[in-house]
N, C-alpha and C positions, 0 to 999 in steps of 0.2 A: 383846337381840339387835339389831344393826344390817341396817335394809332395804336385802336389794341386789336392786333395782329391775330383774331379768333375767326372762326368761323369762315366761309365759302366767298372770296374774294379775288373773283376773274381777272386778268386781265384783257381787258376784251379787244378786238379784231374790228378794227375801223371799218365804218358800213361806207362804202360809196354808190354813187349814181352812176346811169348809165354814162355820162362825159367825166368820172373818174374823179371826181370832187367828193370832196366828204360830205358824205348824206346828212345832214345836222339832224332833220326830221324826223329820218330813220334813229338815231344813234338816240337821241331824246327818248323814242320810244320803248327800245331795245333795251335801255339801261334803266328805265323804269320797272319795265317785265322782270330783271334780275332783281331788282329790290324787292319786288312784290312777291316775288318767288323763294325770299329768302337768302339771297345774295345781304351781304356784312357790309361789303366795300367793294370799291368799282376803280380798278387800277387801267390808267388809259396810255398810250403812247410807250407801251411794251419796248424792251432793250433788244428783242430780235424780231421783230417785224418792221410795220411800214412807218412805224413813231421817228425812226432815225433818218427817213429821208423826208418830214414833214420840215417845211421853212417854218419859224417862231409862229408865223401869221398863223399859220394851219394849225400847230400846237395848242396856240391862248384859244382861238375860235373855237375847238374841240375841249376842252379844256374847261371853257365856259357854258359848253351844251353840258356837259354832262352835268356840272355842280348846279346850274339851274332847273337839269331834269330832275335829280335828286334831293335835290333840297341840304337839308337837316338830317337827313332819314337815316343816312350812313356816310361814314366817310370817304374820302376819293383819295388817292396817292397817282402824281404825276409823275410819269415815265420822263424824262429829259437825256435820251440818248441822244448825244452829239461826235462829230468825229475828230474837237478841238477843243482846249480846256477855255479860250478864248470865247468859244461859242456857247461853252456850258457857261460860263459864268453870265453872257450875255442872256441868254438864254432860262434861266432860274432868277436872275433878277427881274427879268421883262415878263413871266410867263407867272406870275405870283395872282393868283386869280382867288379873291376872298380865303377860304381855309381850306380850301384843297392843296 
């Protein structure tokens, strides 16, 4: 799918639980509400928040809530802030999650 770069496309603020783990449940829901709402694209793992301190594990697992919440409907761009070119490359090769 090629991004075309229109219209109201969050980057959105990772939902967690109360023991500080990514809420999957919540973020499924949250990111549905933006679609439904009008939201274009749903950009996740933002370059200045909590995306850069997520281990790969946390990355793909969020990464994968949200293109299952979404579907088809719009498309996704993954944030892949790393603090090593080593880990970025690790990192976008391993975190390749259908067409997001």
């Amino acid at each position: 799918m090629t991004m075309n770069w229109t219209g109201v496309m969050p980057a959105i603020t990772t939902c967690f639980d109360e023991n500080l783990n990514i809420d999957h449940e919540f973020t499924a829901k949250h990111v549905n509400w933006l679609v439904d709402n009008g939201c274009t694209g749903i950009v996740t793992n933002g370059s200045l928040g909590e995306g850069g301190t997520f281990s790969l594990e946390e990355k793909i697992a969020l990464w994968k809530t949200v293109v299952e919440a979404v579907g088809d409907r719009v498309p996704g761009r993954c944030g892949d802030r790393v603090d090593d070119d080593r880990r970025c490359m690790c990192s976008s090769r391993r975190g390749r999650v259908r067409r997001m």
